[in-house]
N, C-alpha and C positions, 0 to 999 in steps of 0.2 A: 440352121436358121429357124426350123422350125421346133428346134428345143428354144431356143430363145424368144418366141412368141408365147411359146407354152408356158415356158417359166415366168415368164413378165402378164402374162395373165395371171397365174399362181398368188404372185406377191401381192399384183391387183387386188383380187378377190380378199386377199389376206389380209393388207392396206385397208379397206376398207372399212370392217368393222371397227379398228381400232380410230382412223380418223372419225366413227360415229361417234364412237365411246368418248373423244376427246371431247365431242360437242356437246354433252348429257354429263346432267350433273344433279346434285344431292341437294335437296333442302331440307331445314327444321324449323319449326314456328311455331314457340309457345305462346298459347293464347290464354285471354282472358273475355269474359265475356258475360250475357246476362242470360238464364234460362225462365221461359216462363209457357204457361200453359200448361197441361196436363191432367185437369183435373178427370175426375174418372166421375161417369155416370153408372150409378150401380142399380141392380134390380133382383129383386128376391122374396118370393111369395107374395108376388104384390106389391111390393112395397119399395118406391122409388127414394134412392138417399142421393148426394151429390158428395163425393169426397173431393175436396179444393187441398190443391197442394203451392205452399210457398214460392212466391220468385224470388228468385237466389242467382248470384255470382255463380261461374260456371269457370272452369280452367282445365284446359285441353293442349295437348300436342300434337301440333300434326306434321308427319313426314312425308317429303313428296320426292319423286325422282323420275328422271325423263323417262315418257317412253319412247317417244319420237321428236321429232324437232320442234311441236305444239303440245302434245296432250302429257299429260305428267298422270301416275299413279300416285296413289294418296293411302296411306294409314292414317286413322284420328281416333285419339283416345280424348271421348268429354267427360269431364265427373263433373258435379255438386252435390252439396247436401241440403237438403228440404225438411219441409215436416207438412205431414197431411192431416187436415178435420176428422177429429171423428164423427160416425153417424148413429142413427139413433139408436141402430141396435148394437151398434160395438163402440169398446172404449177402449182405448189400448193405453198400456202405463208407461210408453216411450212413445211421441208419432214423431220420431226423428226420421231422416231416410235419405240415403245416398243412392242415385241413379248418375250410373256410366255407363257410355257407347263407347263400342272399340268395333272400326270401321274399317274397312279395304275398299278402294273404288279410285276414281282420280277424276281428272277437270280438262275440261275442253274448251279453248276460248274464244267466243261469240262478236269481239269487238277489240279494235285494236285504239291504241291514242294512250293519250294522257292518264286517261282513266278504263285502263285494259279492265273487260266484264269474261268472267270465266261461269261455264256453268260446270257444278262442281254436286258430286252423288258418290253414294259407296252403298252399300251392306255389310252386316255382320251382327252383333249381340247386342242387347241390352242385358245390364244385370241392377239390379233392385233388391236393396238390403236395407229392411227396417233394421233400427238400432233397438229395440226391443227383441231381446231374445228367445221369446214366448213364439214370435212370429216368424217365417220363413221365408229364405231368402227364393227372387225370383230370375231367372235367367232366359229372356225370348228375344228370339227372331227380332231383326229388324234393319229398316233401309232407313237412308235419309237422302234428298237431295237439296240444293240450294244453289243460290250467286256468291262470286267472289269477287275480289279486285285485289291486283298487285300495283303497290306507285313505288317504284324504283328509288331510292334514297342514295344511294352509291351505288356502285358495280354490283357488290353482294349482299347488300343489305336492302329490303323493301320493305314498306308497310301493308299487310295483308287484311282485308275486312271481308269479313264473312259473315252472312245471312244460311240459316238452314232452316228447313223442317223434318224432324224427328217423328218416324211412324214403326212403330211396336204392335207388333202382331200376336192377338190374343183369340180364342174359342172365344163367341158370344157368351157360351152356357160356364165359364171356366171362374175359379176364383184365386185369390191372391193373398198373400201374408197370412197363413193359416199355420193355427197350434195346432192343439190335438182337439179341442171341442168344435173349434168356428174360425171365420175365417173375417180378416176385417175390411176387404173389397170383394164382392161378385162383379164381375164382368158381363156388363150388357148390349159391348160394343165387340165389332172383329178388330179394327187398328185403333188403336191409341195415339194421341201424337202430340208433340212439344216443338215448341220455337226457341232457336236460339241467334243472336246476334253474338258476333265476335269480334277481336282484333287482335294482332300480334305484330312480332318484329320474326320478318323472316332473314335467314342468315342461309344463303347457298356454297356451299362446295365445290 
C-alpha cells in the first residue's frame, strides 16, 4: 500500500509540470510603429549645440512565452533608421543613422476586461550606427519600460499596442560617432531617452 501511495505521489509530482507546460504557450508579434524623441543636448568647451534626430517609422519583434499563468517573458528587437542635425562645430558627409534595442524583460498585467493593461519593461543594448563610415559605431547599456494591451481577435490571434520609453545609459563627460580627429556628439546628459508607440498582430502557439 505504501508503495502505491509513493508511486501515485511520483507520477503526481511528475503530472504536474507537464499539465503547466500544456497551459504556457509561445507568442510572436511583429510590430510596426513610430519612434520619436531623442534628441541629444551636447556641451563642449563652453559651448552648447542641440543635435535633433528624425521621427521615423520603427519595426520590431517581439517574442513572448509564459512564465506562469499571468506574467509572460519578452525578447524585443526595435530598429529604425534616422538622420541627425549637424552642429556648429561638426559636419558630417552622411547624418544617416540606424538605432536598435534588443531587450529581455516581460509584462505583468494590471487590469483585466475588454481592454486588458499590461505593464511591460526589459533591459539589454542599444547599438547606433551612423551610415558614414568616418564615424563610429555605438553600443550602451539600456532599459525600457511601458503599457500594453492585448484585444483577443480569435483564439490565437490578438491585436497588441504598445507604448514604451527608451532610456540609454551614457558618462555625462563621454562622446559619440567619433573618427580619428573629433567627434560629432559630446554627451552632457547620464540617460538619454526616446519614445515609441507600436502595434502588431500577435500570433500564439
Amino acid at each position: 500500500m505504501r508503495a502505491v501511495i509513493a508511486l501515485a505521489c511520483a507520477l503526481t509530482v511528475v503530472a504536474m509540470p507537464i499539465k503547466a507546460k500544456q497551459a504556457l504557450n509561445f507568442e510572436i508579434t511583429p510590430l510596426i510603429g513610430y519612434r520619436f524623441g531623442g534628441d541629444f543636448d551636447t556641451s563642449r568647451n563652453e559651448v552648447h549645440n542641440r543635435i535633433e534626430l528624425s521621427e521615423e517609422t520603427s519595426y520590431g519583434l517581439l517574442t513572448a512565452w509564459s512564465f506562469d499563468r499571468k506574467r509572460q517573458g519578452e525578447f524585443l528587437v526595435s530598429h529604425y533608421n534616422t538622420s541627425f542635425s549637424n552642429s556648429d562645430d561638426f559636419s558630417a558627409g552622411n547624418t544617416d543613422l540606424s538605432i536598435t534595442y534588443a531587450h529581455i524583460g516581460g509584462n505583468v498585467p494590471i487590469s483585466d476586461g475588454p481592454l486588458p493593461i499590461l505593464v511591460t519593461g526589459g533591459f539589454g543594448l542599444s547599438h547606433l550606427a551612423p551610415k558614414d563610415k568616418a564615424l563610429s559605431d555605438e553600443t550602451r547599456f539600456s532599459i525600457n519600460v511601458g503599457l500594453a494591451s492585448k484585444i483577443s481577435l480569435t483564439e490565437n490571434v490578438s491585436l497588441r499596442l504598445d507604448g514604451r520609453l527608451y532610456g540609454t545609459f551614457f558618462n555625462s563627460d563621454s562622446a559619440i560617432f567619433c573618427d580619428v580627429d573629433t567627434c560629432a556628439i559630446y554627451i552632457s546628459s547620464d540617460i538619454w531617452f526616446q519614445s515609441e508607440v507600436s502595434a502588431g498582430i500577435t500570433y500564439r502557439f
